[in-house]
N, C-alpha and C positions, 0 to 999 in steps of 0.2 A: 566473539562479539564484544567491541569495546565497550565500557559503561558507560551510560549517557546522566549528566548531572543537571539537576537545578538549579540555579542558584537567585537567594532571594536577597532583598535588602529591606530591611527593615530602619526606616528613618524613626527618629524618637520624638519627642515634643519639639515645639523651636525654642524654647530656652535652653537647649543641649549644642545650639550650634553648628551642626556640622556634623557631630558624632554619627557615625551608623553603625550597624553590625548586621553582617553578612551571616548565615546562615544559609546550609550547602547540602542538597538533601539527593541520594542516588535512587535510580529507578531498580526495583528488584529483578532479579533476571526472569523470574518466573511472568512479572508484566510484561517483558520485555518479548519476550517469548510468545507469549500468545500475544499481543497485540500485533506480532509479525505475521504467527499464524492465520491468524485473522484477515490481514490485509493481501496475503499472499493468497489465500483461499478466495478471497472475493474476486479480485483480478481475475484469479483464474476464471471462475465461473461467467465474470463480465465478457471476456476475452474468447471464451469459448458458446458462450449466447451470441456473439452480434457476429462471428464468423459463421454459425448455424445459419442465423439469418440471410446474412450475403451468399453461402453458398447455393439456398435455397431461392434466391431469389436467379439466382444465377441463372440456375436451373428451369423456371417461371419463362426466362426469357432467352431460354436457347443461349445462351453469352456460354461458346466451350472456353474459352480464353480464362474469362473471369472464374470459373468451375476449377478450372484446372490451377491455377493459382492459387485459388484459396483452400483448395483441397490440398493444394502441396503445404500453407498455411498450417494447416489442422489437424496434419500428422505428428506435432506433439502429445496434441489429446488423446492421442486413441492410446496411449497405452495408459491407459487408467486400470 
């Protein structure tokens, strides 16, 4: 994973003119890391609610078409 940076600027008084100085600050891998985890877990879990949903509704209304679809869909979740 490449590092991802901040970078700030800091302007000074206006009597300095023009002057600035940059300050350059990296994200630790360890935030980086779980704030991945993180994002990648909820997807999941989003991802795998509103296809429960659809296929259950599927289901509600006879649709074999839509069933079969989204159950072809939803064969990454199952191996949990």
């Amino acid at each position: 994973m490449r590092k991802q940076k901040i970078d700030y600027v800091i302007r000074r008084h206006p009597k300095y003119k023009g002057k600035e100085i940059t300050a350059k600050r990296e994200l630790s891998f360890g935030i980086q890391l779980a704030s991945r985890l993180l994002l990648d877990q909820l997807s999941y879990q989003f991802n795998k609610e509103r296809l429960d949903k659809e296929i259950n509704q599927a289901i509600d209304n006879d649709d074999r078409e839509a069933f079969e679809r989204l159950s072809y869909q939803y064969q990454p979740f199952t191996w949990e």
